[in-house]
C-alpha positions in Angstrom: 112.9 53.4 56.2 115.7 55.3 58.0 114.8 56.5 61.9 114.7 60.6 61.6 116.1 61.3 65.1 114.7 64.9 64.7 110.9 63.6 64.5 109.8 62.8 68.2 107.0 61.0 66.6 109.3 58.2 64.7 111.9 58.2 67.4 108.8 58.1 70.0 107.9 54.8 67.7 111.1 53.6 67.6 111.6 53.6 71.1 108.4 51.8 71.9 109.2 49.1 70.2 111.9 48.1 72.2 110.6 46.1 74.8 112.6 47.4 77.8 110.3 46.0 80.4 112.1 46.9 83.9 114.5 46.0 84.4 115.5 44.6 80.5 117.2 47.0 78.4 115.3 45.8 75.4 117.5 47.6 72.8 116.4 51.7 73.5 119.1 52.7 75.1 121.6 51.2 72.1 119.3 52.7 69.7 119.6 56.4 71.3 123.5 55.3 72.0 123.5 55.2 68.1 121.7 57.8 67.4 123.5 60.3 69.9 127.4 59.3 69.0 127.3 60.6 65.2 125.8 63.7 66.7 128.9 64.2 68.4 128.0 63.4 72.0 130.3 61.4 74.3 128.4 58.1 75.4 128.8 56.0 78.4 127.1 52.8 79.3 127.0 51.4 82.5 125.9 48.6 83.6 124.9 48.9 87.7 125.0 45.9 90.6 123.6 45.0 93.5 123.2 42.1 95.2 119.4 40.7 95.7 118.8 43.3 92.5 118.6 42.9 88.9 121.5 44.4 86.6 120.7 47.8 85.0 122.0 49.5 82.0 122.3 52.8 82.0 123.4 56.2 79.3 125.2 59.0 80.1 125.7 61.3 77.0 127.3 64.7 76.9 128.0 67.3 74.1 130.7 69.9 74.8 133.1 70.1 78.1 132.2 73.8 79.0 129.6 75.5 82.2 127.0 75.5 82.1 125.7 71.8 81.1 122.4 71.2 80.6 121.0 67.7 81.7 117.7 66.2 80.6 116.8 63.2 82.4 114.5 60.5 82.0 114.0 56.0 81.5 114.0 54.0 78.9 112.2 50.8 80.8 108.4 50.6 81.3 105.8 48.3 84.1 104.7 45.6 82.0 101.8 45.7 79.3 99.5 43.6 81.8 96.8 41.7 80.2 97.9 41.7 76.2 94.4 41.1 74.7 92.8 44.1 76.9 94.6 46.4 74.4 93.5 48.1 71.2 96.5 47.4 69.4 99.6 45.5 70.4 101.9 47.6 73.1 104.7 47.3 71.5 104.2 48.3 68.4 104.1 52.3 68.3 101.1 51.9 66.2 99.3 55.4 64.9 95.3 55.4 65.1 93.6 59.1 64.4 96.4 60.9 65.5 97.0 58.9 68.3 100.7 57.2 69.1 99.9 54.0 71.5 102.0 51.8 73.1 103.8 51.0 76.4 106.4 54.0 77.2 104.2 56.3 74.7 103.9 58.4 77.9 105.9 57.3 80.9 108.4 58.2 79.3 109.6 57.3 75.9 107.7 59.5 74.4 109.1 62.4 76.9 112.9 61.1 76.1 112.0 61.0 72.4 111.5 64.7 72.6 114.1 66.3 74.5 116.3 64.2 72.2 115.0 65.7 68.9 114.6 68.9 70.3 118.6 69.1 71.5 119.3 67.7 67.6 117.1 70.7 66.2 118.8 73.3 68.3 122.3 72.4 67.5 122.5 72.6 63.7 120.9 75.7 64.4 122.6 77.5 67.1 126.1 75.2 66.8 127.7 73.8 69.4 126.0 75.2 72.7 127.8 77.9 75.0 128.4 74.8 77.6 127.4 71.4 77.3 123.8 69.2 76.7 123.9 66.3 78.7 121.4 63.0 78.6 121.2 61.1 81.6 118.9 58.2 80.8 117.9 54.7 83.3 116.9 51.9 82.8 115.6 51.4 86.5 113.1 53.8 87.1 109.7 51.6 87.1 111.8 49.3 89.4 113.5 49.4 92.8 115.4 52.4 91.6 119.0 50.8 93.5 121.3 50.2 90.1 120.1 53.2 88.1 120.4 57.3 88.7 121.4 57.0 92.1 124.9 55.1 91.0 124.7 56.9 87.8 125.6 60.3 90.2 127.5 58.7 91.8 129.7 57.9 88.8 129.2 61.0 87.7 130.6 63.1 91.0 133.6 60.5 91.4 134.3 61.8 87.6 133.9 65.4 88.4 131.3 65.6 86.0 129.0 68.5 87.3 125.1 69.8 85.8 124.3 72.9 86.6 120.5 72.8 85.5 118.2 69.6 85.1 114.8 68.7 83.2 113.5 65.4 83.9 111.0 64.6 81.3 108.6 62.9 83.5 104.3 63.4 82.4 104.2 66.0 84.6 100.4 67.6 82.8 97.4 66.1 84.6 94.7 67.8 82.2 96.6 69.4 78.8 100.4 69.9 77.8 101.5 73.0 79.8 99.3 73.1 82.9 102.4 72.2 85.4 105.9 72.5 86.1 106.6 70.1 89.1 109.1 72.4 91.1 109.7 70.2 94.0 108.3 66.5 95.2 107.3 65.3 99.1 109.7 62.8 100.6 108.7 59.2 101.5 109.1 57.3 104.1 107.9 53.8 104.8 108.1 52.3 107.9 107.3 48.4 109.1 105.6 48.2 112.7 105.9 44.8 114.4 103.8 44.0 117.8 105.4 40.9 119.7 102.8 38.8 121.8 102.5 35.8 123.2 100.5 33.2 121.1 98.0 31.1 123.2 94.1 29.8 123.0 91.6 32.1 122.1 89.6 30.4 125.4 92.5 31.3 127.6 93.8 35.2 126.9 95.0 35.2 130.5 97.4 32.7 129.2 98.5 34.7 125.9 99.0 38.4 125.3 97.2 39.8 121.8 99.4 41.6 120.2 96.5 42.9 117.3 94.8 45.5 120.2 98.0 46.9 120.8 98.8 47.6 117.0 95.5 49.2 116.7 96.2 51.5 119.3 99.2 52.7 117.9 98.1 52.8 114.8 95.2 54.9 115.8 97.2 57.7 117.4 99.4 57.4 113.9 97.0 57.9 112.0 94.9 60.6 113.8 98.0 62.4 114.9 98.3 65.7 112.9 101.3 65.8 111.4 101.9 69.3 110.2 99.8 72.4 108.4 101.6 72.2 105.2 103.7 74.8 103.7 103.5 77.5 100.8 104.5 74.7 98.4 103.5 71.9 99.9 100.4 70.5 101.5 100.1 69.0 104.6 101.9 65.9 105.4 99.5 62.6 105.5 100.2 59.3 106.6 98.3 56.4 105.1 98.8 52.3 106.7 99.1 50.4 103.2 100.1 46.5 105.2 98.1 45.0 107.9 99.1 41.4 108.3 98.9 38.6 111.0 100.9 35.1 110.4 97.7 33.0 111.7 95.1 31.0 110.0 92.9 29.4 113.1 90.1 31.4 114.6 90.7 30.1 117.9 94.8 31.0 118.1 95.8 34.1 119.4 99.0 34.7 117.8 102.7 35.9 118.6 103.0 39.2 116.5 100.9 41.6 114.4 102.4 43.9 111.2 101.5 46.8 109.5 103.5 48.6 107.0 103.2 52.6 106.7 104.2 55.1 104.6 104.4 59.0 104.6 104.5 61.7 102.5 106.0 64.4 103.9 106.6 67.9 103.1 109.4 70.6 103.7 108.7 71.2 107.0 111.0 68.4 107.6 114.2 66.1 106.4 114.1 62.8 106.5 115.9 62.3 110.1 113.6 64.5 111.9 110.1 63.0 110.2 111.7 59.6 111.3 112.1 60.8 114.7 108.9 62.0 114.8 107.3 58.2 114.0 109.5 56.7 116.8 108.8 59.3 119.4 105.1 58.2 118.2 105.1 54.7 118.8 107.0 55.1 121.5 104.2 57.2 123.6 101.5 54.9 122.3 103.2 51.8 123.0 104.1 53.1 126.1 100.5 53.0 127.5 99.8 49.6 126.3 103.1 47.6 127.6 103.8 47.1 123.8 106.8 44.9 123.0 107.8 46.8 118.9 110.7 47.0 116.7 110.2 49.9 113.5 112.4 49.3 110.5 112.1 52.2 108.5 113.2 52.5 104.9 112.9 54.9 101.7 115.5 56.5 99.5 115.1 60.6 98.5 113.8 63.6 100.5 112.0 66.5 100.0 113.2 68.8 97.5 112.1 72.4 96.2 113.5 74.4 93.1 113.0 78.0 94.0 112.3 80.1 90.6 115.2 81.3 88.9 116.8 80.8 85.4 115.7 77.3 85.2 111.7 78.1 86.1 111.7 81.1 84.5 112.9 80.0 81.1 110.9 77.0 81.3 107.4 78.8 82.0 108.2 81.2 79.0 109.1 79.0 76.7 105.5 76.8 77.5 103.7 80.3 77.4 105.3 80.3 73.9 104.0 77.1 72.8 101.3 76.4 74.5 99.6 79.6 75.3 99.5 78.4 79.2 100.8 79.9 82.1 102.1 76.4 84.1 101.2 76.6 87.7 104.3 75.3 89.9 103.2 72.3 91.9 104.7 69.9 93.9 102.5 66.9 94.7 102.4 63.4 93.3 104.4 60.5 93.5 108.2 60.7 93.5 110.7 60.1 90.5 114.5 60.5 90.1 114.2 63.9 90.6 114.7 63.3 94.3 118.2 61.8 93.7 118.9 64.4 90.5 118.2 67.3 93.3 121.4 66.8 95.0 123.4 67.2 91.8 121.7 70.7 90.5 118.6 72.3 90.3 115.9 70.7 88.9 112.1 70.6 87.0 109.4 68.1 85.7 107.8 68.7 82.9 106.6 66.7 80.0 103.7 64.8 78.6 99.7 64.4 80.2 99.6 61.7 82.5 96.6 60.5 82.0 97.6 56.6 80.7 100.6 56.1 82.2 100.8 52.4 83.4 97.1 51.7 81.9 96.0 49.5 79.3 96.0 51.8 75.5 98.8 53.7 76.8 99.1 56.8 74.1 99.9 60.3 73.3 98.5 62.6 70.8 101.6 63.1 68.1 100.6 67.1 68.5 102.2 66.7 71.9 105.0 65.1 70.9 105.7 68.0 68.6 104.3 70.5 71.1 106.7 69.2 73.6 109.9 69.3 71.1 109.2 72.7 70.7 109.0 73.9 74.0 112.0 72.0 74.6 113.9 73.3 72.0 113.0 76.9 72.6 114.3 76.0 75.9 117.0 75.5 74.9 117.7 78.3 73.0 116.6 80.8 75.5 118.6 79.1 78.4 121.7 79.1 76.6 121.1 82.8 75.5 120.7 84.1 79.2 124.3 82.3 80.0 
């Protein structure tokens, strides 16, 4: 049977069964490469490099050369199925139960992709070639150390000249029903490795060692009981949560040479990465002051905070839900973090797209009313965005 690119449900199907576990392509991006190029958008592949990484192919794909240029943005690759026989039906195989699509991707995010493709393939035959450009700007890295996908897909991009004024990233943005949030902005992250030097001796003889575990505590303690901030109008407060506690030393009766614990925060506009840095060193510093601690901090993390103020891109997006849907989205900004936090230093730009619910579980699936609820709020989105140009 020939693929209908128009039907988010096949193409949703179609996608799925390509098994583009991170960081494998798996055949989706080809498959929307073909689909895309008789449409009459231009297609580039890239493949992206990085020592101690993984390759990573990636699709750009633009219609038109004109302002404004409309980018949706999402990944092809998927976390792995886990535990095969734990699923109703294979995860791979886009199979329909009851009105149910499952699979791996069905939500995070094949099943988003699938629809802002149809829905740009709808709109054109019916309004023509846009007044500027649609644009697809599609990873295959997301799901993994996100290093060889939309970060050096930008940065192609700006070394081209190739500008977006507006972008959707069609990310399972709906915690309870299709339409209940538009994420406007995300928290940055930071993570942060703490290492306490001692001096490793017998447990029968401290005088004769220095144990550097106490002295993590107690800077962990002020860490994590210092308040960090109250939160803002579109953010809640900053928190900061110790995720690694480790100590290289197996006998009871050893104190040993160093202690480590790994960190992360989530912080919110109240500050930039630099400054929240700064404040975790000055931290440290004061605590480890008081205890004679001998530390080194590595901090790492890629993407700030970021916040779309309303405006044409919010605006049209909540009507066109309120359309659809009959829901007025509210504008949020917690959760994890996606490529919107590279994506915001390109343009403007919005989550929206399936319920999250499933993502990464076992029985992954979407209702197929979504998919086709989605598609049209996409492609009224479309049309009204263009109209107000």
């Amino acid at each position: 049977m020939t693929l209908d690119p128009k039907d988010p449900v096949a193409l949703t199907q179609a996608l799925i069964r390509c098994e583009s576990v991170t960081p494998n392509e798996g055949g989706a991006l080809t498959l929307l490469e073909n689909i895309l190029t008789p449409a009459g958008f231009t297609c580039h592949r890239m493949t992206f490099s990085e020592p101690g990484t993984p390759d990573v192919e990636n699709l750009y794909a633009r219609l038109g050369e004109n302002q404004p240029n409309l980018c949706f943005a999402g990944h092809t690759d998927v976390v792995p199925p886990g535990n095969l026989e734990a699923w109703t039906v294979p995860p791979f195989a886009g199979e329909i139960r009851d009105g149910i699509l499952y699979g791996r991707g069905a939500v995070d995010m094949k099943g988003g992709v699938a629809c802002f493709v149809a829905a740009a393939l709808r709109y054109l035959p019916n309004g023509g070639t846009p007044q500027g450009s649609i644009s697809f700007l599609i990873t295959g890295d997301e799901e993994g150390p996100s290093i060889n996908g939309t970060m050096k897909l930008l940065d192609w991009m700006r070394t081209r000249g190739e500008r977006a004024n507006a972008c959707i990233v069609g990310e399972p943005s709906n915690p309870e029903a299709l339409g209940d949030e538009i994420k406007i902005g995300r928290r940055g992250s930071l993570t942060a490795e703490i290492v306490v030097h001692g001096r490793q001796g017998h447990a029968a003889y401290p005088q004769k060692a220095d144990n550097p575990i106490p002295k993590l505590v107690r800077i962990l303690d002020r860490l994590t009981t210092a308040k960090i901030d109250d939160g803002t109008q579109h953010f809640e407060p900053s928190n900061l949560q110790v995720t690694v506690l480790s100590v290289p030393n197996r006998a009871s009766n050893v104190i040993p040479a160093e202690a480590r614990a790994t960190l992360n925060i989530r912080y919110n506009d109240t500050w930039r990465r630099p400054a929240i840095e700064e404040w975790l060193r000055e931290q440290c510093k004061a605590s480890a002051a008081t205890i004679a601690a001998d530390y080194d901090i590595e901090c790492s993390g890629t993407g700030d905070v970021f916040l779309t103020d309303p405006g044409i891109l919010v605006d049209t997006l909540s009507a066109a839900i309120k359309a659809e849907t009959g829901r007025t989205p509210a504008l949020t900004t917690g959760g994890g973090t996606s490529d919107a936090r590279f994506i915001k230093d390109l343009c403007p730009v919005v989550e929206f797209g399936l319920v999250n619910k499933t993502i990464h579980a076992v029985d992954e699936h979407v209702p197929i009313e979504d998919l086709k609820r989605l598609t049209a709020i996409y492609e009224r989105f479309l049309a009204d965005y263009f109209k107000s140009m």
